[in-house]
N, C-alpha and C positions, 0 to 999 in steps of 0.2 A: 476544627480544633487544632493546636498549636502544644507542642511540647518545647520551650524554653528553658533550656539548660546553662548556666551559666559560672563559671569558674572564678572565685575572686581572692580577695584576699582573705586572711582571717577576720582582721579587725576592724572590717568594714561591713560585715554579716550584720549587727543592728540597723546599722543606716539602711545595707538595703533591706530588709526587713519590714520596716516602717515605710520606706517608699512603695514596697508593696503594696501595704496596707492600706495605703490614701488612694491606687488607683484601684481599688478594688478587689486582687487578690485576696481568696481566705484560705488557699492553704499551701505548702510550700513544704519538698522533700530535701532536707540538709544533708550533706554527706560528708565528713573530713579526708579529705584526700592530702597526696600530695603530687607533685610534679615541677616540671621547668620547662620553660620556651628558650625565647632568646635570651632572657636572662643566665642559663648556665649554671645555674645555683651559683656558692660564692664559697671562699676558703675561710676555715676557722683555725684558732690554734688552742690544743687541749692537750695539758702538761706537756708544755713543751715542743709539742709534733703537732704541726701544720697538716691538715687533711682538710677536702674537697667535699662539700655538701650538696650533691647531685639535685637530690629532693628537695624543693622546700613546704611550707605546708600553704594548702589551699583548702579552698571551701565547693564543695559543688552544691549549686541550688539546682531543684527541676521544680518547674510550673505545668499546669496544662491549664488552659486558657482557651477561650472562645476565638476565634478567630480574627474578631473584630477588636477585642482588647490587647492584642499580641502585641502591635506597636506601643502603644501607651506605659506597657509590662516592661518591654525592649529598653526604651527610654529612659523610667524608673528604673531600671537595673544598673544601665550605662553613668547614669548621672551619681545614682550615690556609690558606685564601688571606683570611679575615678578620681586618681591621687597625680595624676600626670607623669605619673614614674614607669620606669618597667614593672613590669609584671603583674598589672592591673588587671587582668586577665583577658577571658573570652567568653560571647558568649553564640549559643547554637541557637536554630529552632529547623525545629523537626514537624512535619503533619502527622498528627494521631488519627489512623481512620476510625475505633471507636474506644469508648470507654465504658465501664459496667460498676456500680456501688456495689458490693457483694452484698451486703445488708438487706439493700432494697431491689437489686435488679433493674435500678433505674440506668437508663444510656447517653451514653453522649454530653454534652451541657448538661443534663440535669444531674448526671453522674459526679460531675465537677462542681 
């Protein structure tokens, strides 16, 4: 199994959402973050005074997935959160060695 983490933009959270959902994901943990790469965040001006917006906002997604759908998931992810701009994000993938449903006590894949 595969933990898929993936950092993007706000506005782009539906599309990948639904690109999820066509390659078979059914469930997906959101988180509102924020951060900056090589973007730098960017300056605003508010009454008057110019100041420096370090953070901007971001979205984190976490998948776990079987190991065999990790690409497919990869792809889906890449394709709908790309705008060709900075700060399109990034995304991770990590090995889960197990997983557990608390509910049911089932592991691994069936867990998922």
């Amino acid at each position: 199994m595969k933990k898929i983490e993936a950092i993007i933009k706000p506005f782009k959270l539906d599309e990948v959402k639904e690109a999820l959902h066509e390659v078979g994901v059914t469930g997906i943990t959101v988180t509102e973050a924020k951060g900056f790469g090589r973007q730098k965040g960017h300056t605003e001006l508010y009454r008057g005074a110019e100041y420096v917006v370090d953070f901007l906002p971001k979205v984190k997604l976490e998948v776990i997935v079987t190991a065999d759908l990790a690409d497919r998931v990869i792809e889906a992810i890449a394709g709908a959160a790309q705008t060709g701009r900075i700060g399109d994000g990034k995304i991770f993938v990590s090995p889960i060695e197990t997983a557990i449903r608390i509910r049911t006590g089932e592991r691994d894949a069936d867990a998922v």
